[in-house]
N, C-alpha and C positions, 0 to 999 in steps of 0.2 A: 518210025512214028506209029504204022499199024501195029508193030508186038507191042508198043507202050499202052495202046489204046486195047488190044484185047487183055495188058496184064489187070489193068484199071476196072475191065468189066468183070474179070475172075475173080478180082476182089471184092468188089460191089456185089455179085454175087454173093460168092462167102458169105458175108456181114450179114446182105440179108437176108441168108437160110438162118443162121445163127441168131440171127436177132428174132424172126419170128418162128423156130421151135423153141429157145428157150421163154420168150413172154408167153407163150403158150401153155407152159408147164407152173404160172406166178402162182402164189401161195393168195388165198385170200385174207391179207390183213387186216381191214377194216371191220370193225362185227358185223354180221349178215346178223338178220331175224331169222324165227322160226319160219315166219311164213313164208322168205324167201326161200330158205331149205329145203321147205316140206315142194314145193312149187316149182324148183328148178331141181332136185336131187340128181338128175342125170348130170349136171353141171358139175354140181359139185363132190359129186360122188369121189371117194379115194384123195379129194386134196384135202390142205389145213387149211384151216375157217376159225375164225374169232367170234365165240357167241360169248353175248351178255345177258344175264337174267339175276333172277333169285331166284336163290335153294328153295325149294320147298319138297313135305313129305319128308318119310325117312331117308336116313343114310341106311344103305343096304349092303353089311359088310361080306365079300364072298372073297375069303381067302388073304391074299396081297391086296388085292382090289375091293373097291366099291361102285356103285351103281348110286346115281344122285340124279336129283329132277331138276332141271331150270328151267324156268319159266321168263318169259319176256312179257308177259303180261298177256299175250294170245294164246301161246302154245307153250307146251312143254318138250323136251326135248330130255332122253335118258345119258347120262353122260358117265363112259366107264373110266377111270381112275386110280388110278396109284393110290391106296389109303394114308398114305403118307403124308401128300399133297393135300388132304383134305383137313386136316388139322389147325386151319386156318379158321374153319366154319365153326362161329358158336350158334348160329339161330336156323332153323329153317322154318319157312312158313311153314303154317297152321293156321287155324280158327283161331287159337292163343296169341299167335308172335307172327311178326314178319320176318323172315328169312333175310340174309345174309345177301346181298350185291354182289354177287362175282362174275369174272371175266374169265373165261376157258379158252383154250385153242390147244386142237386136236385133229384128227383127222373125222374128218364126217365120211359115216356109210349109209349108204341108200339104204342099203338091203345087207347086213351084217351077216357072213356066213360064221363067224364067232358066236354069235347070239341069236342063231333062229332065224335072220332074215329078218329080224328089226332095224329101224331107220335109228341112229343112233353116233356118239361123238368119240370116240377113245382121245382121251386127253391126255396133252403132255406136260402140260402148266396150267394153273391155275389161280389164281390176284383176285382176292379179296378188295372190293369199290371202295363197298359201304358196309357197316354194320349194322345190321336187325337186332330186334328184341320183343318184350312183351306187348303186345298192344293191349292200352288198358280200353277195358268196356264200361259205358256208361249206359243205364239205361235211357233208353227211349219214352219219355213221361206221357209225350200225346198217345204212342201206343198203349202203355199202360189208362190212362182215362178213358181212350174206348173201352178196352178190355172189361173195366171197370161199370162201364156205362151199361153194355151187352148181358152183360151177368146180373144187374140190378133189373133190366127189361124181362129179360128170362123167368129170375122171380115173382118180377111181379106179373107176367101172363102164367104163370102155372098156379100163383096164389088165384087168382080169379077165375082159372079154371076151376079151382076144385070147391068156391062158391057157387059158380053156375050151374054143377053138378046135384048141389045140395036142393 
């Protein structure tokens, strides 16, 4: 009865060395923000992490690879890239367009000794959400009526200046 009882603790053991080293080493699946990233980086450093943003800026093509900016609407975050995989992106923001909705997962580096010691995502997948495009611009009419307003006051104290002059 005691060997039964110490094989039952050896096993109990076991399980739960094995059960908390390996939850210890989980993959972050759910998207993290930037701000979580930038905020916990020692966390997350060296695992795989799920961010969501839009493209914005250029695509920066360096060799096989590219460099691409997502934004979460806080932060931006540089993401290096198979150019391959990135052939999905027709829009990136700009002033012009709103970028492209994608989903990344990569590994996040704190401090990237590939790239200088920038915080940054080497990705291995990349899904397209949503599609961007041009945003069209309307103007703003109340701005333009002051504008309007301003420029008419203008003239007419410079006209009355150069009577009071006379």
């Amino acid at each position: 009865m005691k060997r039964l009882f110490n094989v039952k603790c050896l096993m109990f053991n076991v399980i739960l060395f094995y059960t908390l080293h390996f939850t210890h080493c989980t993959a972050f699946a759910q998207p993290v923000s930037s701000s979580e990233l930038i905020n916990n980086a020692q966390e997350y450093n060296a695992r795989q992490v799920t961010y969501t943003g839009e493209a914005i800026g250029d695509i920066m093509k360096r060799g096989s690879h590219a460099w691409v900016n997502i934004s979460d609407g806080k932060n931006a975050i540089g993401i290096w890239i198979d150019y391959a995989l990135l052939q999905d992106i027709g829009y990136t923001g700009s002033y012009r367009c709103v970028g492209d909705r994608v989903e990344v997962t990569g590994i996040f580096n704190r401090a990237c000794p590939e790239h200088g010691g920038d915080l940054d995502i080497h990705a291995s997948q990349l899904k397209k959400i949503a599609s961007g495009g041009p945003v069209a611009e309307t103007p703003d009419m109340g701005k333009k009526n002051i504008a309007i307003l301003l420029l008419g006051t203008l003239c007419l104290t410079w006209i009355l200046t150069q009577f009071k002059k006379n």
